[in-house]
C-alpha positions in Angstrom: 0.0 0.0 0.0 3.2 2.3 1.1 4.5 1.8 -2.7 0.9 3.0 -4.0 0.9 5.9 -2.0 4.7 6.8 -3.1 2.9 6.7 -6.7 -0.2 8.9 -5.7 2.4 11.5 -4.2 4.6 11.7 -7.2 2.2 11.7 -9.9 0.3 14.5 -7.6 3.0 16.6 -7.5 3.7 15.9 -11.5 0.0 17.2 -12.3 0.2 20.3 -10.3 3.3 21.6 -11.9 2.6 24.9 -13.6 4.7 27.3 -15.7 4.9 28.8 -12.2 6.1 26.3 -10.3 3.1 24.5 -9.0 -0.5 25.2 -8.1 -1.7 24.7 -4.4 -4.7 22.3 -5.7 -5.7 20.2 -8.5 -6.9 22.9 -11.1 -10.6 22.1 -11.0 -10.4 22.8 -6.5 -10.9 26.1 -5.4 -6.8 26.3 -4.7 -6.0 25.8 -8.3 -3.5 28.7 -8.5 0.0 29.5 -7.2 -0.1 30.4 -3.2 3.5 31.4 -2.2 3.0 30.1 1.3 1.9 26.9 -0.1 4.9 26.2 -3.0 7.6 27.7 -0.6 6.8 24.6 2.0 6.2 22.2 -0.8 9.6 22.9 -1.7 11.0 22.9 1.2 9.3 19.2 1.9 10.7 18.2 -1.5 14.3 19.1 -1.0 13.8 16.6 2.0 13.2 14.0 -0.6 15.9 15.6 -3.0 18.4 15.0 -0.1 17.6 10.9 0.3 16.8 10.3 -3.3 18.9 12.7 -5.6 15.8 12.8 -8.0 16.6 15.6 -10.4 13.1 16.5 -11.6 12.3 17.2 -7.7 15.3 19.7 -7.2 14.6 21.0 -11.3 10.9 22.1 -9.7 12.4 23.7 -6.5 14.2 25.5 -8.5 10.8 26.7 -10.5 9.3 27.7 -7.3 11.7 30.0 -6.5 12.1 31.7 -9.8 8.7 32.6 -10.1 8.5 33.3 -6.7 10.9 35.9 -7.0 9.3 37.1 -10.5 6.6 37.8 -8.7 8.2 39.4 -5.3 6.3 42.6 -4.4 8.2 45.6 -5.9 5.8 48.6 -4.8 3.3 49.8 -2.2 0.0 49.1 -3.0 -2.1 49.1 0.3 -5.2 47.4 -1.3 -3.5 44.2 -2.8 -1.2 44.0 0.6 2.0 44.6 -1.9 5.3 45.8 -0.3 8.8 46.0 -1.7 10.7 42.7 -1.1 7.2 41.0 -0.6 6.6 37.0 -1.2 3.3 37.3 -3.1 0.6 35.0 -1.1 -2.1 34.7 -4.6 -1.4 34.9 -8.0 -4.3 34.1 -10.5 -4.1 35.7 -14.1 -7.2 34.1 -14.6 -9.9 32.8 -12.9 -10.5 35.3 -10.3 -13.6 36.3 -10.9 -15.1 34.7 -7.8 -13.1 37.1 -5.7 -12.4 39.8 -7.6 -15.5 41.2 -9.4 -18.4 43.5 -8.5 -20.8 40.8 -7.1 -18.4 38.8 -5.5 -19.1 37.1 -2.2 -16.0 37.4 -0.1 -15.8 36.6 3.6 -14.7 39.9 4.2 -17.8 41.2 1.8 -15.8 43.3 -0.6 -13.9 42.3 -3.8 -10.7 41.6 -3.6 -8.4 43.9 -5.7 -7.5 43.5 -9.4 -4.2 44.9 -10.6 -4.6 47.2 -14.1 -3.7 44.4 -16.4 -6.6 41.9 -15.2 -4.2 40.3 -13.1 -5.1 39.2 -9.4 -2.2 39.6 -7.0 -2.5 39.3 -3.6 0.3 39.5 -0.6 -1.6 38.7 2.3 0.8 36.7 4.0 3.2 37.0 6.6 5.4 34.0 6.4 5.8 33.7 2.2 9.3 36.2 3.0 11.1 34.1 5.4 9.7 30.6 3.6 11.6 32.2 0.5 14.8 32.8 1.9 14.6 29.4 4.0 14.0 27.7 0.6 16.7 29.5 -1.2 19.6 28.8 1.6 18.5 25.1 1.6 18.6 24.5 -2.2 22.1 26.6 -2.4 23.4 24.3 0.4 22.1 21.1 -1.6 23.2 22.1 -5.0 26.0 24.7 -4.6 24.4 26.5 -7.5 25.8 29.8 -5.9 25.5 31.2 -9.7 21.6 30.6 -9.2 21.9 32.7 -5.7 23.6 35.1 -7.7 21.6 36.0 -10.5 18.8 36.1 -7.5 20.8 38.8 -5.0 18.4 41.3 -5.8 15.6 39.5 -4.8 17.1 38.0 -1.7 18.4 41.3 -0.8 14.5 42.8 -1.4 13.2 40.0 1.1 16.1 40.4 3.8 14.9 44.3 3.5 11.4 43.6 4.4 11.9 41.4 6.7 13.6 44.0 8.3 11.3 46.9 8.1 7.8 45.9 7.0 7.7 43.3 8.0 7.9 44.3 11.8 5.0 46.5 11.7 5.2 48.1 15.3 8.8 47.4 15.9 9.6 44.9 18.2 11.7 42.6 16.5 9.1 39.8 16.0 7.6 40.1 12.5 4.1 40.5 12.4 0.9 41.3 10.2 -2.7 43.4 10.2 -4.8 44.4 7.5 -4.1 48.0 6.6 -7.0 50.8 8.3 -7.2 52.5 4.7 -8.2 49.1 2.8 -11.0 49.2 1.2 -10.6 45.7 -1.2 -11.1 42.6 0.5 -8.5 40.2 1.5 -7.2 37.8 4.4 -7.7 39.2 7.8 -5.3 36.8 9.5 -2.8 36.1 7.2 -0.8 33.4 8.8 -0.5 29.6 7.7 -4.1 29.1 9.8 -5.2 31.9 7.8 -9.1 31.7 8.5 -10.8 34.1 11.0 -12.3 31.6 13.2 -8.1 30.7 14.2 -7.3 34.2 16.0 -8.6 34.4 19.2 -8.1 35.1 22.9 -8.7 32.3 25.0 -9.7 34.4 28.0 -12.6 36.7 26.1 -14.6 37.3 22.9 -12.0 40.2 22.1 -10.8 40.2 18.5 -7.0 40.0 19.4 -5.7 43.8 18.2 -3.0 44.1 15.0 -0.2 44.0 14.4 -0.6 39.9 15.0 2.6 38.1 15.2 2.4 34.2 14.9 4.8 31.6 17.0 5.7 29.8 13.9 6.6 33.2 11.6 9.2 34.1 14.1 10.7 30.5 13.9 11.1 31.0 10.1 12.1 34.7 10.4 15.1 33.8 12.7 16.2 31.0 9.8 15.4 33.4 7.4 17.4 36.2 8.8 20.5 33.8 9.8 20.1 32.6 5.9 19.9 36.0 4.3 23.2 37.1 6.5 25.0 34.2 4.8 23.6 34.4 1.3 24.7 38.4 1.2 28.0 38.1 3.2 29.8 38.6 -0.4 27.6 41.3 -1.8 26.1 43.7 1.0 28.1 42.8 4.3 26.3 46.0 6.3 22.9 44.5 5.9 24.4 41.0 6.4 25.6 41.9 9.6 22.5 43.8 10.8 20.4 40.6 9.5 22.7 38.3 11.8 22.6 40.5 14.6 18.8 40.8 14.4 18.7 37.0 14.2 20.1 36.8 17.9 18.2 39.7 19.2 14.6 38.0 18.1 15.9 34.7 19.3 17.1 36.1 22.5 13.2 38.5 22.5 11.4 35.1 21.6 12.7 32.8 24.4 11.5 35.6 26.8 8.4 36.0 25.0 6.7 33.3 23.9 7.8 30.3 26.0 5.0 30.5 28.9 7.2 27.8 31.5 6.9 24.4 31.5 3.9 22.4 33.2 5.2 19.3 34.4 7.3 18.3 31.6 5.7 20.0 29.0 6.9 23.3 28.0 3.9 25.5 26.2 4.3 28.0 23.5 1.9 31.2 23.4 0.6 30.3 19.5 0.8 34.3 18.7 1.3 38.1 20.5 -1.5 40.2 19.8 -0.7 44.0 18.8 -1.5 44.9 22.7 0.8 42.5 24.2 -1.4 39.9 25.3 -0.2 36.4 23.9 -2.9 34.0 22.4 -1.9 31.0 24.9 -4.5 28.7 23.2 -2.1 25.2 22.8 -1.8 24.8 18.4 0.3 22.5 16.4 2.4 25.6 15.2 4.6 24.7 18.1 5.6 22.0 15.9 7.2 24.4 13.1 9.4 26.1 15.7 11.1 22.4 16.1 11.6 22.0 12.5 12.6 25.7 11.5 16.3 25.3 11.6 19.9 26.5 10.3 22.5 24.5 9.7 25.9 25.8 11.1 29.3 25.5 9.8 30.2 22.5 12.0 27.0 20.9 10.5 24.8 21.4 13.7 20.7 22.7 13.9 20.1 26.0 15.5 16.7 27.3 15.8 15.1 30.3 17.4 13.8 27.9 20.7 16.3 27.7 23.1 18.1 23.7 22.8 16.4 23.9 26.8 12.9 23.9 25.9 12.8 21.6 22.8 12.1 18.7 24.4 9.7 20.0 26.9 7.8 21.3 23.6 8.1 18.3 22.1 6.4 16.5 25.0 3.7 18.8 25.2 2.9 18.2 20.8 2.6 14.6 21.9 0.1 14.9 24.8 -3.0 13.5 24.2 -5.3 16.6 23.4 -3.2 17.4 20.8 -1.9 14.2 19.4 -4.2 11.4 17.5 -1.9 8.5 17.7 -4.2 7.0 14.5 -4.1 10.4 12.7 -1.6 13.1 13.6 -1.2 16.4 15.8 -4.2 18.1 16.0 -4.3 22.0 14.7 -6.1 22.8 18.6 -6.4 21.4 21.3 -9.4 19.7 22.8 -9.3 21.5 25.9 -9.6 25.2 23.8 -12.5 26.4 24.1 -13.2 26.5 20.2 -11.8 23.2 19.6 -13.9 21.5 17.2 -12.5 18.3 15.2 -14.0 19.3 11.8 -13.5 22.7 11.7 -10.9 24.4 9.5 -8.2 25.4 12.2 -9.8 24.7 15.4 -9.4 21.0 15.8 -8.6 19.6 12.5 -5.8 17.5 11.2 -3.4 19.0 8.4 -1.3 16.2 7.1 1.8 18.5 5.8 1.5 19.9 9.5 1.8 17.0 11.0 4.7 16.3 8.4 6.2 19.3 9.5 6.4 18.0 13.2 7.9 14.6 12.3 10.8 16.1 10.3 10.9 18.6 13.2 11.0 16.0 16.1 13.8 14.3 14.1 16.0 17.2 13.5 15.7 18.1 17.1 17.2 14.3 17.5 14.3 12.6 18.8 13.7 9.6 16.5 11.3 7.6 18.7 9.1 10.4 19.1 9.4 11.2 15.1 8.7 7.3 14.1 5.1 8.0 16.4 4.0 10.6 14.8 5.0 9.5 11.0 2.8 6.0 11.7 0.3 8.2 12.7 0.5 10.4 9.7 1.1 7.1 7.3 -2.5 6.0 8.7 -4.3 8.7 7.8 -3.0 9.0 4.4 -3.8 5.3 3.9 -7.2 5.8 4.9 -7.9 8.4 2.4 -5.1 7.3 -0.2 -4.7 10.6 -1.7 -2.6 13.9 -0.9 -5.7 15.4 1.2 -5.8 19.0 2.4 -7.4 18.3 5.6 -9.4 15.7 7.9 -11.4 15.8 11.4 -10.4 12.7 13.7 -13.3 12.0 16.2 -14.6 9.6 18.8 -15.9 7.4 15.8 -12.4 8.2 13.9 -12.3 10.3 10.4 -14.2 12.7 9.8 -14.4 14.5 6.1 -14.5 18.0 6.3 -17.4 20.4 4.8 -18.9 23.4 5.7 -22.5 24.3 5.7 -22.4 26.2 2.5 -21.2 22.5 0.6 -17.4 23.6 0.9 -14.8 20.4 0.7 -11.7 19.8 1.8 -9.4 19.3 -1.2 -8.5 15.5 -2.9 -5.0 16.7 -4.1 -3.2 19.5 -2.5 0.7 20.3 -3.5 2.3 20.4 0.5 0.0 17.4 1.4 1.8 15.4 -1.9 5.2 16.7 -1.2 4.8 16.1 2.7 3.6 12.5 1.9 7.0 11.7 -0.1 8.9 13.2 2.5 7.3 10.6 5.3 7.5 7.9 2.8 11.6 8.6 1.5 13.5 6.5 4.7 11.5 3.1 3.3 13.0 3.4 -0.2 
């Protein structure tokens, strides 16, 4: 069955390729487009394979993603579209867009989205495309030495190092952040992290709407890899803003230990899941946690630095694998079940995200905790063999799965690109 699923992955990943890179979902889903978020972890999932099995058409689409990626980089303010020099677009649709972009279109937010000049949809609602970009380009220049590809890309590296820097912390505080700009009038993502929908952002505590600037646990995890990566990548061509991008790296990691690890509770350590733009953290237990363990740098001497302190990462890891976050049939839950919101067929309150829980099984074994990693990956493996495609998401309850729908018909997706790429990367140590 392992050998048919390798087959599903790969011929999923071959049928979302684009002249783009590759679409989030199959073309006739409602993801059918290139989402940087989405190809940026896809890649970065697929290196993971590239490293075990040397597959050149693998590394040949990494290489894709990042070159329209950085076609695409923001270049310009343009409040309404989100757009921002150095910017990793979130949605790019050339066609298509109609649904969200014309006069009678029925967004959540209940205004079109906006619609660039040329016809062209563009949208850069997303905190964490940046740092994904520059985590992707440091890991395929480590794998491939292709420094002439780095090269012909400074610009664009430089461009997301830059905003990183400046936009990207809204309020200043070293831990990079989003909100949806006051003067918007176009539609657009109000939370604008990986758990992008608005039922996700919320204080445990009250019914408050947590205030921008929002900064998530897991962006700061990839800003401190993408900040140590952009130091190294510019080291020959800008050292001033190499040096400020290195020394930033140890401020936020120094900021982030102080800030978002909330003690540990027996053995477990818990992570606040976001800081809202008043200081409050959002303390509700999420599977983000699990991004902070596989966020990493390698070092000259070969070893994994990440923006968690080495003193907390298995106390974090314990607290993933607790029992109201972990299905030991199905994966890590994206809540937990003692959140007040948790509910098992949501979107983000209680569902399962297989290249999530992917995420925390390459985590937990870069962090050097095999037993714990080989857990979670059955889990993962069981789930995927229950549906035997490259899902989007699943609800695991007291009956087991659960297919997800909304009320208005909505589906989660058969084929989705970091689903397909995650499942070769759980499936590449039995080849």
């Amino acid at each position: 069955m392992r050998e048919d699923l390798w087959q599903v992955a790969y011929a999923s990943i071959q049928s979302l390729e684009d002249e783009r890179g590759i679409v989030a979902s199959s073309r006739s889903e409602v993801y059918g487009a290139v989402f940087g978020r989405d190809s940026l972890i896809t890649g970065l999932k697929l290196l993971e394979v590239y490293e075990k099995t040397k597959d050149v058409y693998l590394l040949a689409l990494v290489r894709k993603i990042l070159e329209s990626l950085s076609a695409l980089q923001g270049r310009e303010l343009v409040v309404e579209s989100g757009e921002e020099p150095g910017k990793i677009i979130h949605e790019f649709r050339p066609s298509g867009h109609e649904h969200l972009t014309s006069a009678t279109a029925k967004t959540m937010e209940g205004a079109a989205w906006y619609l660039y000049p040329d016809e062209v949809m563009r949208n850069y609602d997303t905190v964490d495309a940046t740092p994904l970009y520059l985590m992707l380009m440091q890991q395929y220049a480590d794998l491939t030495g292709d420094m002439l590809f780095v090269e012909t890309h400074i610009d664009q590296i430089t461009g997301a190092v830059e905003w990183l820097c400046t936009y990207g912390d809204i309020n200043g505080d070293l831990f990079i952040d989003y909100r949806f700009h006051p003067d918007r009038i176009a539609g657009g993502l109000r939370v604008q992290s990986w758990m992008d929908s608005t039922e996700s952002l919320f204080f445990e505590e009250s019914d408050e709407v947590p205030p921008y600037p929002v900064a998530p646990v897991e962006a700061q995890a990839y800003a401190y890899v993408a900040l140590r990566a952009g130091g190294s990548l510019l080291a020959r061509h800008n050292a001033s803003l190499a040096a400020f991008a290195q020394d930033r790296a140890e401020q936020l990691q120094e900021k982030f230990n102080e800030t978002f690890v909330l003690g540990a509770r027996g053995e477990h350590v818990a992570l606040a899941c976001g800081l809202a733009g008043d200081g409050r953290l959002l303390v509700s237990p999420r599977s983000s946690m699990g991004h902070v363990l596989w966020a990493t740098y390698r070092e000259q001497d070969g070893s994994l630095s990440r923006v968690l302190s080495p003193a907390y990462v298995e106390g974090v890891a314990r607290r993933l694998l607790a029992s109201d976050l972990f299905v030991p049939q199905a994966g890590v839950r994206t809540l937990s079940t003692q959140s007040k919101r948790y509910d098992p067929v949501s979107y983000h309150n209680g569902s399962i995200w297989p290249h999530d829980t992917a995420i925390l099984v390459e985590g937990l074994r870069r962090a050097g905790l095999h037993t714990e990693a080989r857990l979670v990956r059955e889990a993962l493996l069981t789930a995927y063999e229950h549906f035997m495609t490259p899902i989007e998401l699943f609800g695991f309850a007291q009956d087991g799965f659960v297919e997800y729908t909304t009320p208005q018909g909505g589906k989660a997706c058969r084929v989705q690109a970091w689903s397909a790429a995650s499942l070769l990367s759980v499936l590449r140590d039995e080849l």
